[in-house]
C-alpha positions in Angstrom: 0.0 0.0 0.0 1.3 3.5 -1.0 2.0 5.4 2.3 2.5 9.1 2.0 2.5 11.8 4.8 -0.9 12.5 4.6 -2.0 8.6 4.6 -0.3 8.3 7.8 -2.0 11.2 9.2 -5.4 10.0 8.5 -4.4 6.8 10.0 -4.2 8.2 13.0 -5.3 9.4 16.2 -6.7 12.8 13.9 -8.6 10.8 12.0 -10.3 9.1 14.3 -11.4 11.9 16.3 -12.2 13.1 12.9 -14.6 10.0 12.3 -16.3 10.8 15.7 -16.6 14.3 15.3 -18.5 13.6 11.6 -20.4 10.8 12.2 -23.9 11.6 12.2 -27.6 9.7 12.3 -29.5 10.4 9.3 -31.6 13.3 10.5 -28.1 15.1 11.2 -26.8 14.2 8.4 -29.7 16.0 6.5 -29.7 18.9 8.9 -26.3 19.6 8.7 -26.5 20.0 4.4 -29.5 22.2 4.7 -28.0 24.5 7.8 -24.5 24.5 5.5 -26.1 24.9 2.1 -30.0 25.1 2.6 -30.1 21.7 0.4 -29.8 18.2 2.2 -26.6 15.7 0.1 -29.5 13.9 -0.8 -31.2 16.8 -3.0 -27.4 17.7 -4.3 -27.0 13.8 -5.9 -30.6 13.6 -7.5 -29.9 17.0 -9.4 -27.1 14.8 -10.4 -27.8 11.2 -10.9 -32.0 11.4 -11.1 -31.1 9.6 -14.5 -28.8 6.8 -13.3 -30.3 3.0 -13.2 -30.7 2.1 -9.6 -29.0 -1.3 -10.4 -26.1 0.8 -10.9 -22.6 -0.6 -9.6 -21.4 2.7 -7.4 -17.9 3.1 -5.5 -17.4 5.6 -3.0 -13.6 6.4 -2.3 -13.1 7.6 1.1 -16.4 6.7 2.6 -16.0 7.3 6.5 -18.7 5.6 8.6 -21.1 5.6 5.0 -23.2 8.6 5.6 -23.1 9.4 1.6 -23.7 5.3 0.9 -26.3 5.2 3.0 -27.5 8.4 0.9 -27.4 6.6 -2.0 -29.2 4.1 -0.5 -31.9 6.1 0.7 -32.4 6.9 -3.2 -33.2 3.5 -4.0 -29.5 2.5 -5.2 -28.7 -1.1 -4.7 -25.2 -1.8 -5.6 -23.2 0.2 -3.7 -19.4 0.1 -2.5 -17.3 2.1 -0.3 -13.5 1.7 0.6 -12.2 3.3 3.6 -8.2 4.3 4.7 -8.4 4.7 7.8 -9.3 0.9 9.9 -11.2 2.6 12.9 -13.7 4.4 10.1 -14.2 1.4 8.3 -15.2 -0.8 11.5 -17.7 2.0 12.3 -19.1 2.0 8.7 -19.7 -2.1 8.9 -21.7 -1.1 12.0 -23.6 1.8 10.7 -24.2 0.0 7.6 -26.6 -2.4 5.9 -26.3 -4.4 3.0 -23.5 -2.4 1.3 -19.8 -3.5 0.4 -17.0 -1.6 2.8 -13.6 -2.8 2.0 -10.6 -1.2 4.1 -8.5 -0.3 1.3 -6.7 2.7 0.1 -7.7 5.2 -2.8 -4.3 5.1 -4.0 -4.8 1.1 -5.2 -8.3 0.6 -5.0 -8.8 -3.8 -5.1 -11.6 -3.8 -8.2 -10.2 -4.8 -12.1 -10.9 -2.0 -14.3 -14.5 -0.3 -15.5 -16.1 -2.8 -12.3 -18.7 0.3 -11.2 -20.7 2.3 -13.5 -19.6 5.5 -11.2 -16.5 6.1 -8.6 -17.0 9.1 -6.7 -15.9 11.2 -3.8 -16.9 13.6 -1.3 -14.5 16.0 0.5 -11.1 13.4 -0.3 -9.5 15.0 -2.8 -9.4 17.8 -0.9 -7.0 16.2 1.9 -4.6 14.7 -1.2 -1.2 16.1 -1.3 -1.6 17.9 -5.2 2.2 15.8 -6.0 0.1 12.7 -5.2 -3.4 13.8 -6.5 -2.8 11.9 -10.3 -2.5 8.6 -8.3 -6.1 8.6 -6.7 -7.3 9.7 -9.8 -6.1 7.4 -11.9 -7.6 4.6 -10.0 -10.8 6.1 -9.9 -10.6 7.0 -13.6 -9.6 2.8 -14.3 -12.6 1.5 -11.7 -15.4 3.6 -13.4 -16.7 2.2 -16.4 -18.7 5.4 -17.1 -19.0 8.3 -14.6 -17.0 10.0 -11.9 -18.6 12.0 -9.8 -17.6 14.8 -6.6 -17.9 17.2 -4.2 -15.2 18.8 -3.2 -13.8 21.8 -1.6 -13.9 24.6 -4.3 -11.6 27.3 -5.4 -10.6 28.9 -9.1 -6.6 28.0 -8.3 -5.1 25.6 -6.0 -4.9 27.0 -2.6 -3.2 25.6 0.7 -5.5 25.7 4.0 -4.8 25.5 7.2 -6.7 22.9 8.5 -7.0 23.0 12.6 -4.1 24.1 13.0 -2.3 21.7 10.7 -0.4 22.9 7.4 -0.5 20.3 4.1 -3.1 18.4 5.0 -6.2 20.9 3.0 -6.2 21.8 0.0 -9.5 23.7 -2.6 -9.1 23.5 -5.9 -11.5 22.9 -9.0 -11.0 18.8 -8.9 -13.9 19.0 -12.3 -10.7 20.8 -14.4 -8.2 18.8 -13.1 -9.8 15.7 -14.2 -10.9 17.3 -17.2 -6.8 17.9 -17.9 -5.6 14.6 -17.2 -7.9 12.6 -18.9 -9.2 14.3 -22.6 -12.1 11.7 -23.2 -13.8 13.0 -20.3 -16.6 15.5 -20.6 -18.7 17.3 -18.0 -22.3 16.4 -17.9 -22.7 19.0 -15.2 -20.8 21.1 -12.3 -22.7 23.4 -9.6 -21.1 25.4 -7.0 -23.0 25.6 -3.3 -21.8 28.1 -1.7 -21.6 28.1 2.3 -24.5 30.0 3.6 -23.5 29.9 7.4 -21.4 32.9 8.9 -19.0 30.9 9.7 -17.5 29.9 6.8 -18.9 33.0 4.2 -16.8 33.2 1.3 -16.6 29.2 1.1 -18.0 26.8 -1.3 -17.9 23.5 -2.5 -18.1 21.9 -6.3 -20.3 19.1 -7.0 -19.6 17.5 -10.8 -20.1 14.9 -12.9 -18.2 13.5 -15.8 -18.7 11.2 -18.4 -16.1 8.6 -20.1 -16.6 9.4 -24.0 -14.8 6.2 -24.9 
């Protein structure tokens, strides 16, 4: 397994406080979207993937305890992965979870041949991916998916470093859409939408939800 700073960090005893601090029922999970971006995660996919079969094979890289796979769920989804870094985060998931696939693994070399799920996606990963090391998740993603890659992610026009409690290269915004748009040419976007932060808190702030399509 590819171990890089920020791997190890995740690993960790921050990441696990991390996975406490963001693990949240369904109702929280809802009312945390709609007090962040007056829209629940739920209504964010289905402007997205209202159109995807519900058989669909779907991989979530980076899925924590499963709140966004059990999202999908809730939509009606029925074949749906996730693979999780971090061990602690992926114990909780197989408890919080119900008849979907978690696999401790690593983005960086994710265990499924090539083209296995008809979309890989992330939410707030790439975001905490050293930019030197950013081409490696995304090429797996871009083997595993046989037709779609989907995100939200931490958004800004440039890359920019953040500060992240206290903690230096370990956050990152950037627009992830353009960046996979430049490594990979027979990609296209089927759609992008910015949702800005609406709390005080974090005015100025937004995230990037996109979807992209394999062309060949």
């Amino acid at each position: 397994m590819i171990k890089t700073e920020q791997t190890q960090f995740w690993e960790g005893e921050f990441g696990k406080e991390y996975t406490d601090r963001n693990s949240r029922d369904n109702a929280d999970w809802d009312n945390y979207y709609t007090e962040n971006y007056g829209i629940t995660k739920i209504a964010m996919n289905e402007n997205f993937l209202s159109g995807l079969p519900l058989d669909a094979k779907l991989l979530e890289v980076g899925c924590n305890t499963g709140m966004q796979l059990v999202g999908f769920q809730r939509m009606g989804f029925k074949n749906i992965y996730g693979v999780e870094l971090q061990p602690y985060a992926a114990e909780k998931a197989k408890e919080y979870t119900k008849n979907i696939n978690i696999i401790s693994a690593s983005g960086f070399d994710i265990p499924f041949k090539d083209k296995y799920f008809d979309l890989v996606c992330t939410n707030g990963v790439l975001i905490h991916i050293d930019p030197n090391d950013l081409s490696l998740i995304m090429d797996e993603m871009y083997r595993c998916s046989k037709k779609y890659i989907f995100g939200l992610e931490y958004y800004a026009d440039s890359l920019k470093t953040i500060n992240y409690r206290g903690n230096e290269n370990y956050l990152w915004k950037a627009d992830y859409a353009s960046l996979f748009l430049e490594r990979f040419p027979d990609l296209k976007l089927v759609k992008k939408e910015i949702y800005p932060y609406i709390t005080e808190a974090n005015k100025g702030n937004a995230d990037s939800m996109y979807l992209l399509e394999k062309t060949k």
